[in-house]
N, C-alpha and C positions, 0 to 999 in steps of 0.2 A: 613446433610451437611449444613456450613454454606452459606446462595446464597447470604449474603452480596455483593453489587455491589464494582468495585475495584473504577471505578470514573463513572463520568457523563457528557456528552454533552447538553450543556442546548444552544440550540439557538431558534430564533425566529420561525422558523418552526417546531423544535421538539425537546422533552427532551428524554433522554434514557441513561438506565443505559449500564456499560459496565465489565461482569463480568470474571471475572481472578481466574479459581478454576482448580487446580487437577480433573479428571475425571467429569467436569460441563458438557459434554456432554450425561451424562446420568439424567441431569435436564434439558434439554431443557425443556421438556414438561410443566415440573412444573411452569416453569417464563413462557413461553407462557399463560398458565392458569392464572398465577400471572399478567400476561398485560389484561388479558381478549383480546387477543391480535387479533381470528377470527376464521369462523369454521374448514372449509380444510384446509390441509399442504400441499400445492405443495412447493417439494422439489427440487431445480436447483442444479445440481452437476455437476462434469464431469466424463467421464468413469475411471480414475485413481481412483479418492477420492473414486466415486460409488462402486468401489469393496472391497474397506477397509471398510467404513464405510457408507454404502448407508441402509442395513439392519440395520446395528445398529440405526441408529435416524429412522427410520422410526417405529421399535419396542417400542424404548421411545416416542413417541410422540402417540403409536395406546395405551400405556398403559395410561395416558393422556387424550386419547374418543378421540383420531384427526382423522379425515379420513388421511390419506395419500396416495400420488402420486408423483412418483420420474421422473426426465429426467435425462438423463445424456448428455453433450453436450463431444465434442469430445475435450481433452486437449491439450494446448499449449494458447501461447498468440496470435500464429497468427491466431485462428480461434475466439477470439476478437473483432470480426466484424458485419456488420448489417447482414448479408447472417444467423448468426448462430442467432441473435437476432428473425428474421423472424420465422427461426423451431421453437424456444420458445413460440412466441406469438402461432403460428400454435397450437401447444401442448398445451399452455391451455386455447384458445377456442375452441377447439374441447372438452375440459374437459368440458366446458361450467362454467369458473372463476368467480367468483362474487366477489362485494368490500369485502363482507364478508368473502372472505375468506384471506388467505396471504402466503406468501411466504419465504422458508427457505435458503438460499444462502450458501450452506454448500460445500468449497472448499476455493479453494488460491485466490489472488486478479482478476486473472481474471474471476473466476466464481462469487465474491462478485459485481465486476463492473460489469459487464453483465448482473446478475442479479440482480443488485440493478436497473439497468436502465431499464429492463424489468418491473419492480414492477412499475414504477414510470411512465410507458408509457401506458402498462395496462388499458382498462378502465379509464384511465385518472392519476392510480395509486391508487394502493392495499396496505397495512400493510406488509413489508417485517423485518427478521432479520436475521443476519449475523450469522454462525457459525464457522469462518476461521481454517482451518486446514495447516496452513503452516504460519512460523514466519514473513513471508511478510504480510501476511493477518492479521494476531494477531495486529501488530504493527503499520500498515498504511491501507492497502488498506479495512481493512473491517471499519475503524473509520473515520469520518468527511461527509459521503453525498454523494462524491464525486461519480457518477456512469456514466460509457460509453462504447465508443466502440472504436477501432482503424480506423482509414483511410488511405488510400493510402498516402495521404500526411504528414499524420501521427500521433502520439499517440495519443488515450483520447482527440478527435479534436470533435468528436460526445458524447455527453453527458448531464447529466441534475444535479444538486441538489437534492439531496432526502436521507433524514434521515432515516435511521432504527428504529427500534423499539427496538432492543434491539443488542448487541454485546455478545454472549457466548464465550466467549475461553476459552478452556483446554489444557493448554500445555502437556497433555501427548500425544496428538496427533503428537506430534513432533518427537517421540521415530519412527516414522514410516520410516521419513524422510530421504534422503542420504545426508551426509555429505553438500556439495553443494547448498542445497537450505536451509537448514540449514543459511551458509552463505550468501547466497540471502536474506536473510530475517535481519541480522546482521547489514549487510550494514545502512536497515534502523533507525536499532534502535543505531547503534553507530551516525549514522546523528541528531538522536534529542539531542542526549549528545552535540554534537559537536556546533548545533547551541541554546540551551539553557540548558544545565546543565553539569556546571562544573564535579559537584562531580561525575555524571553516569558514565563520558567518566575516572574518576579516578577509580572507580567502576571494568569500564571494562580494563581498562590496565592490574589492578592486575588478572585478570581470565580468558586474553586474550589467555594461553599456552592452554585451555580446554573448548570445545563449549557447551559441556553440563551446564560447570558450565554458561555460560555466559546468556542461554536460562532458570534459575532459572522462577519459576513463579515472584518475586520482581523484575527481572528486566524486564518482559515483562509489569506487571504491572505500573509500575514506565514511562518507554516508551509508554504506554496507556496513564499516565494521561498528558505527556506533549502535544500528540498529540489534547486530548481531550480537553485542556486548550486553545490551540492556537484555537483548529473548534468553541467552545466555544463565545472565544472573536472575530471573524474573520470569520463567518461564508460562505461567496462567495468571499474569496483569493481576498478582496480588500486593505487590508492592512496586517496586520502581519503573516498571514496564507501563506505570499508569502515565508515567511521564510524557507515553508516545504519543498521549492523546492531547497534545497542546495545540488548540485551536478545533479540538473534533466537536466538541460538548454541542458548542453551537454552528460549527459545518456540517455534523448531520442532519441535526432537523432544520437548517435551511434545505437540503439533499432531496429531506422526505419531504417538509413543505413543499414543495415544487414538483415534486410527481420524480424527483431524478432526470432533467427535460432542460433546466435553464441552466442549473451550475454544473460545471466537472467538480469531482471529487475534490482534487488542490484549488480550484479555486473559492469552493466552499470553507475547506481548511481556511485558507489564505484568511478570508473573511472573519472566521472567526480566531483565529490569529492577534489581528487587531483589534475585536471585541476584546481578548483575551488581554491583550497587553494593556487594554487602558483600566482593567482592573484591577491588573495588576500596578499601573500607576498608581489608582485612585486606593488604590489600601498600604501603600504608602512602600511599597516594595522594589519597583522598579522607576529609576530616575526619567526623567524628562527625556535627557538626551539620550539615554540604551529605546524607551518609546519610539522617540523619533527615528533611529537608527534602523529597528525593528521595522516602520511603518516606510522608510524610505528603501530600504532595501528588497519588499516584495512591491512597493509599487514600481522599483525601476524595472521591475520582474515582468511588469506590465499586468500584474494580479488585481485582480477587485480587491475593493476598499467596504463596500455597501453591496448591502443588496434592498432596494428600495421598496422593490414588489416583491419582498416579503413581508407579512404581521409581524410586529414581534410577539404580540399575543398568542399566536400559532408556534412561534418558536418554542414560548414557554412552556403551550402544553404539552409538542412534542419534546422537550426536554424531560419531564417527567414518567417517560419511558427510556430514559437513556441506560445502559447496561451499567453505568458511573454510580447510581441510585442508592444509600445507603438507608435503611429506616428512614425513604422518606425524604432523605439529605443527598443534594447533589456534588459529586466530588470535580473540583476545579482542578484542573493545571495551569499553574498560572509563573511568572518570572520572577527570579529573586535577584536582577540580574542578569544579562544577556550570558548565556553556556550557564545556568543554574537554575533548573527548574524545579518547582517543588509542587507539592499536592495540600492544596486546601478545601475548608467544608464550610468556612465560614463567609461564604459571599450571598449577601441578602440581594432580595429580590430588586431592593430600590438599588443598590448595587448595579448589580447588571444591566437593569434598565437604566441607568445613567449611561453606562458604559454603551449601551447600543441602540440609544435611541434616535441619534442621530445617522447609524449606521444600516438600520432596519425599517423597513413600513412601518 
């Protein structure tokens, strides 16, 4: 097989390739070896993934010479938190962890965040890499650093910086997946078309009637490098990294209004996607037809449009703990233009409620 990497995250704390292969899950071992990467394989899963494929990597990596040791943390987002961070560290000092050894993250974004932030707390922080099995994790949540926990007041508010060492995706692990997260995972990658590449989001129009074709390995890869482009040049969302959060401002606190229970992650994005783009219509930015292109092309996705039993009153207040927060001032991403996104401060209150009150309880 070729283990050509598909692109690469080069920033100041760490470089690492990111590989995009048909069946790459039976080389883990091999690029571990090829990182010289450390000796044990504690493997962070959750009981879903651990039953499909928890044997599986733990055979490719003992072929390999790895020791291995699997947990399985219990799935959902709402166990995303420090209660479940705590059983982990439990688990591997009782194993008794060393720097030498590292850490496999083999699951969807929230077992990559959880356990990217585990690695990174560890002993001060061990060698971890990503294996994502779900096209949210392929496409975002296992790429850029980004690793944390949820809090009561809400999303990824607990969290640190820390690079992987390396990103494996196989999208045939996909084949596993139901329709649904499927689209969870869409969401994010028609987002990077939307805010920097024309031609993907023309890409995906044409092959919008059929998700298999949309979840090709060229287009996960392709959504790899823009994400890996932006962590890249941008690496602590101080400046154009803010771009990734188009449609998040108001997908998390519908996330946390809701306990993390009604929406998946992409189809909260999704939602507020189209909050996003119609204020960015309404300030006079983005034309009618890129709007409707934008709104037609995650509904053929089969993505929410509304979320009805939500307040937008509760949106509000939970906005005002959003990480975006400046003095006070909330920062937008918003379209200037389908593939050009830009960051504004200037959307009033009456603003947004235009834009999502038909959209929102």
């Amino acid at each position: 097989m070729n283990l050509e990497p598909a692109t690469s995250v080069r920033t100041t704390s760490g470089t690492y390739d990111i590989f995009v292969h048909n069946q790459s899950l039976e080389h883990v071992g091999e690029i571990c070896r090829m990182l010289d990467i450390g000796n044990r394989a504690f493997i962070i899963t959750d009981t879903e993934v651990g039953k499909r494929f928890g044997k599986r990597i733990e055979t490719v990596l003992s072929k390999s010479g790895y020791t291995t040791d699997l947990h399985a943390i219990n799935a959902g987002e709402d166990k995303k938190n420090l209660a479940t961070v705590e059983l982990v560290y439990n688990w591997l000092l009782e194993k008794h962890v060393e720097r030498s050894d590292f850490i496999v993250c083999l699951g969807g974004g929230v077992v990559t965040d959880l356990g990217g932030y585990v690695a990174a707390t560890t002993l001060r922080g061990i060698p971890f890499i990503h294996v994502p099995t779900t096209l949210l994790g392929m496409v975002d949540a296992a790429i850029g650093g980004k690793t944390g926990v949820d809090h009561a007041f809400g999303k990824n508010l607990i969290g640190a910086f820390a690079q992987p060492s390396a990103v494996i995706t196989d999208p045939t692990l996909l084949a596993t997946l139901p329709a649904r997260q499927i689209r969870d995972g869409l969401a994010e990658l028609i987002k990077h078309g939307l805010i920097l590449d024309l031609e993907l989001v023309e890409l995906l129009e044409k092959t919008s009637s059929s998700l298999k074709s949309m979840i090709e390995p060229e287009f996960i890869a392709r959504s790899s490098f823009i994400k890996a482009k932006i962590v890249s040049d941008d690496e602590r969302e101080s400046s154009k990294r803010m771009l990734l959060n188009y449609g998040h401002t108001v997908g998390h606190a519908i996330e946390s209004c809701t306990g993390y229970q009604t929406y998946r992650h992409g189809e909260a994005v999704a939602i507020g996607m189209h909050v996003a783009g119609r204020i960015s219509y309404q300030l006079g930015l983005l034309s009618e037809n890129d709007l409707k292109r934008q709104q037609n092309l995650l509904m053929a996705c089969e993505l929410p449009s509304k979320a009805p039993d939500v307040n937008l009153n509760e949106i509000l207040k939970t906005m005002q703990s959003d990480k975006k927060m400046r003095q006070g001032t909330l920062s937008w991403v918003l379209l200037s233009g389908i593939g050009n996104a830009i960051v504004s401060r200037d959307v009033s209150e009456s603003t947004f409620r235009t834009a999502a009150e038909t959209l929102l309880g």
